[in-house]
TIBANU-580308 format. One record per residue (C-alpha): x, y, z. Coordinates in steps of 0.1 Angstrom, whole numbers, padded with zeros to 4 digits. Layout:
# residues N
{{X Y Z}}
...
***
This chain:
# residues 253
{{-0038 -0047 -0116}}
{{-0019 -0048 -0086}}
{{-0031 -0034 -0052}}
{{-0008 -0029 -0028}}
{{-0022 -0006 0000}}
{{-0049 -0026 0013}}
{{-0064 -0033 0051}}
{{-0087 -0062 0035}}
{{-0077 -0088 0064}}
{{-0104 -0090 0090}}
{{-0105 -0077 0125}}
{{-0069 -0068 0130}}
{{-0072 -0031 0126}}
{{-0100 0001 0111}}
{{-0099 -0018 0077}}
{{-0123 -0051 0073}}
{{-0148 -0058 0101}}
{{-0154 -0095 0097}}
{{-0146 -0128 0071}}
{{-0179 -0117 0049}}
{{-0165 -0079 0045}}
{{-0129 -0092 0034}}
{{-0147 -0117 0010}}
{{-0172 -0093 -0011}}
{{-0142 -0067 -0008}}
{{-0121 -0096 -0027}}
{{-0151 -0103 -0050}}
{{-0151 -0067 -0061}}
{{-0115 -0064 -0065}}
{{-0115 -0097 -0090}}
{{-0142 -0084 -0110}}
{{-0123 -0046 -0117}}
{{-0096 -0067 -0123}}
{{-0074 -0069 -0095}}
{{-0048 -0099 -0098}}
{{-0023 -0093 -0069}}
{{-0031 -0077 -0031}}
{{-0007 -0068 -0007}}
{{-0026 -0068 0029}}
{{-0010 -0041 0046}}
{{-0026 -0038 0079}}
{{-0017 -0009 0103}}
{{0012 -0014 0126}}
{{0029 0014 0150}}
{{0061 0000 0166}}
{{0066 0010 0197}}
{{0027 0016 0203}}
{{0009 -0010 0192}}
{{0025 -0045 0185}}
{{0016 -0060 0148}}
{{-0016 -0085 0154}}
{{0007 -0114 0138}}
{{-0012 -0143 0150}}
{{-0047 -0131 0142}}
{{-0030 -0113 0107}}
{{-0018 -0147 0098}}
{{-0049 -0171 0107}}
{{-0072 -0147 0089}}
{{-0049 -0140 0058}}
{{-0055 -0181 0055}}
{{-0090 -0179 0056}}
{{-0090 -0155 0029}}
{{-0064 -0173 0007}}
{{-0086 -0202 0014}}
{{-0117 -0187 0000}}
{{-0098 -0175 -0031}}
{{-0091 -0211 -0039}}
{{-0127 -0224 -0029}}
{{-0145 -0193 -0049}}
{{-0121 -0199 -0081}}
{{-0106 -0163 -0077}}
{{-0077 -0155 -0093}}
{{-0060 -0133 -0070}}
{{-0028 -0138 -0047}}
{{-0027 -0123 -0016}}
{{0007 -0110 -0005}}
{{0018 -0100 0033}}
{{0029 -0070 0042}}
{{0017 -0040 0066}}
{{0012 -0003 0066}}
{{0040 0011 0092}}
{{0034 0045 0112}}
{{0067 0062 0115}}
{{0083 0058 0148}}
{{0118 0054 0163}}
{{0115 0019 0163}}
{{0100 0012 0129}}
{{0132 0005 0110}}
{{0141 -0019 0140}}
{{0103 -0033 0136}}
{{0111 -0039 0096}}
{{0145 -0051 0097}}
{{0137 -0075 0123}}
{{0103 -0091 0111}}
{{0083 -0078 0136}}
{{0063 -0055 0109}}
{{0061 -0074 0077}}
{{0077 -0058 0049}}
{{0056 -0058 0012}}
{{0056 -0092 -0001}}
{{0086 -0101 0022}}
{{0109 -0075 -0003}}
{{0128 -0051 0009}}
{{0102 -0025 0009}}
{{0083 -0011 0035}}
{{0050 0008 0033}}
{{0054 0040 0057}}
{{0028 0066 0065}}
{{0033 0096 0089}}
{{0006 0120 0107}}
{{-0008 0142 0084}}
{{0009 0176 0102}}
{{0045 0156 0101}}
{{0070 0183 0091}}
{{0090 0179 0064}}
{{0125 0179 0085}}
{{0109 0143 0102}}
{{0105 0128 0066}}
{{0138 0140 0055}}
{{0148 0121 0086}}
{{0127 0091 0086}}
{{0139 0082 0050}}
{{0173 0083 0059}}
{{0169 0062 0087}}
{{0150 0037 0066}}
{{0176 0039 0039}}
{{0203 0035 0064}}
{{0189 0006 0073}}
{{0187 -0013 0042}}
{{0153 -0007 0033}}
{{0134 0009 0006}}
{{0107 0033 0012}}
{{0068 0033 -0001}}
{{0053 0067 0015}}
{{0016 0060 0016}}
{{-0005 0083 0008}}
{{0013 0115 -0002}}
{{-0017 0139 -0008}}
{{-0027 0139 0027}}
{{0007 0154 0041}}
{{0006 0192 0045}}
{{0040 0199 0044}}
{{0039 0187 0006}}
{{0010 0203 -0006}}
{{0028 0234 0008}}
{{0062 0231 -0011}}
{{0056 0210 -0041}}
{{0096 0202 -0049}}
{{0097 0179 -0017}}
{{0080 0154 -0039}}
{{0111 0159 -0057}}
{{0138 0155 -0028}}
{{0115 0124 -0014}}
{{0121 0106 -0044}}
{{0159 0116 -0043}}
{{0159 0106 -0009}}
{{0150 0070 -0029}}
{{0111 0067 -0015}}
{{0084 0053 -0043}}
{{0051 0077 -0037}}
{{0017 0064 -0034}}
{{-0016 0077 -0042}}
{{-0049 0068 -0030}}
{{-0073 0055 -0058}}
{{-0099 0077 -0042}}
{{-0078 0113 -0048}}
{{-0079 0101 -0082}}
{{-0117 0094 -0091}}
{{-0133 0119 -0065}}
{{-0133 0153 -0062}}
{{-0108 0172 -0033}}
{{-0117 0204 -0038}}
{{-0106 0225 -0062}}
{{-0068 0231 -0045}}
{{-0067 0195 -0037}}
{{-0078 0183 -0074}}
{{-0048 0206 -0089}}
{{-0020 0194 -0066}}
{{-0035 0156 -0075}}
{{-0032 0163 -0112}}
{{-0003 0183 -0108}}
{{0018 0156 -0092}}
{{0004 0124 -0114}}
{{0016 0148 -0145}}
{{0050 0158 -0133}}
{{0055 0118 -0127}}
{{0061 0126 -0092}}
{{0035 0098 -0084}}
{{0047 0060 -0091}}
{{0017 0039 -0078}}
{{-0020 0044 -0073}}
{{-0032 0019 -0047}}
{{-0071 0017 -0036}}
{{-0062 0019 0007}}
{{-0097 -0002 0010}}
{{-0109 -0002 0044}}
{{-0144 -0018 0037}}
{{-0175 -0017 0010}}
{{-0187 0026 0013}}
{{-0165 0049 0022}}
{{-0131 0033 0013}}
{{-0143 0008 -0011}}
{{-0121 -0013 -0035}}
{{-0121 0012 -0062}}
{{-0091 0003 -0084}}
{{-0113 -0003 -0118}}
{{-0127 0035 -0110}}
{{-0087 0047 -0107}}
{{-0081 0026 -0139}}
{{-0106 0040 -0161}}
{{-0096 0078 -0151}}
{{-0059 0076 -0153}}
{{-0061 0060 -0189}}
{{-0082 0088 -0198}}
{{-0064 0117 -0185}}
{{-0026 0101 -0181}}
{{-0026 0078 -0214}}
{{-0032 0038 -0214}}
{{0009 0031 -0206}}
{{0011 0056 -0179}}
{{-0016 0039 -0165}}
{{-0006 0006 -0163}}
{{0033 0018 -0149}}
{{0008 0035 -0118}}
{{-0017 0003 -0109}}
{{0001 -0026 -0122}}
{{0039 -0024 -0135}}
{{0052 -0006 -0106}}
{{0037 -0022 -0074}}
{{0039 -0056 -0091}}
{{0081 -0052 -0093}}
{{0078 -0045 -0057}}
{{0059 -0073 -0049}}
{{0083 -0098 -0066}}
{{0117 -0082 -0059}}
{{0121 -0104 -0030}}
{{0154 -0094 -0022}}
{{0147 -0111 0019}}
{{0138 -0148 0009}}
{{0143 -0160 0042}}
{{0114 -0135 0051}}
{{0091 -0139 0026}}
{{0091 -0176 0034}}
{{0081 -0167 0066}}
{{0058 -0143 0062}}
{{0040 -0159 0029}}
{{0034 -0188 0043}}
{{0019 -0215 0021}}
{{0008 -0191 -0002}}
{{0012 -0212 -0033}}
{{-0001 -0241 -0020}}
{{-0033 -0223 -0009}}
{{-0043 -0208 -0043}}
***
């Protein structure tokens, strides 16, 4: 499987609180089956600067454990991008790493965003050469209110994420229908786990896995938690930038 909404790097944002968090995180993501994760701390241009130094040096130290520990997982760069006015500047420029140095960005929005700013913010991304992965859908209200923006979204040319967690757990009986709802119409194209540490937003992908075969069918499946974010991963349309941002990514697995 491929994960590839993650905050598993350590002490750059709410995700991972230290090297030993990030590490058992990565053990339990091997064991499920987890091959490839994109570490996709928070950034919010304009706000809050991405934490590149201390993203970078601790992205190492987990690659380096990988290789020490025998695990077969690569880590990927990348970030999780709160829409602002300056985050197609912030993409295009390098200054918030896009997924895997592609030409895909992971973009979230407030929960209350109204639909007229997503219309917008996807256009402006677009216009700017990039290619949109809206994180988390379930948690904006506008789309749980009017179903068929799913529909324009993915007009608009954004790939829709859910959270491994809407999948397994329970949201309520309104919450669990729109869920099923959208993984059935196809409106969703990747489940990703969003781990933030080992309780409450636990790498959970395995969970996801065992679910959507069930309910969605084996080949469905595997399009949602592995086909689908790996093609992102490796359509590395920026080399320059991936260069950059990877680093010495093969050498250190």
């Amino acid at each position: 499987m491929t994960d590839i909404h993650t905050h598993v790097v350590f002490g750059v944002d709410d995700g991972s609180r230290s090297l030993e968090m990030s590490q058992e995180m990565l053990r339990e993501a091997a064991e499920a089956g987890v091959t490839e994760i994109c570490c996709t701390s928070h950034c919010r241009p304009g706000h809050r600067d991405f934490p590149r130094q201390a993203y970078e040096e601790h992205l190492a130290q987990l690659r380096a454990f990988l290789w020490e520990e025998g695990l077969e997982i690569t880590l990927h760069p990348g970030c999780e991008i709160m829409y602002t006015s300056e985050a197609a500047a912030a993409a295009r420029t390098g200054a918030a790493p896009t997924l895997g140095g592609s030409g895909f960005v992971l973009l979230e929005f407030m929960p209350e965003t109204p639909w007229g700013m997503m219309q917008h913010a996807l256009r402006e991304m677009g216009n700017a050469g990039l290619q949109v992965l809206v994180a988390h859908v379930e948690r904006y209200a506008c789309l749980r209110d009017e179903f068929s923006w799913l529909e324009e979204m993915k007009d608009l040319g954004a790939t829709l994420q859910m959270n491994a967690q809407t999948v397994i757990r329970s949201q309520g009986f309104l919450g669990d229908r729109w869920a099923r709802k959208a993984l059935k119409a196809g409106m969703i194209d990747i489940v990703a786990s969003d781990m933030h540490n080992l309780t409450s937003r636990k790498p959970n992908m395995g969970e996801a896995w065992k679910v959507l075969k069930k309910e969605l069918g084996e080949d469905r499946a595997r399009e949602l938690v592995e086909e689908t974010p790996h093609r992102i991963l490796t359509s590395r349309v920026q080399r320059r930038r991936a260069r950059r941002w990877q680093g010495r990514e093969t050498g250190d697995r």
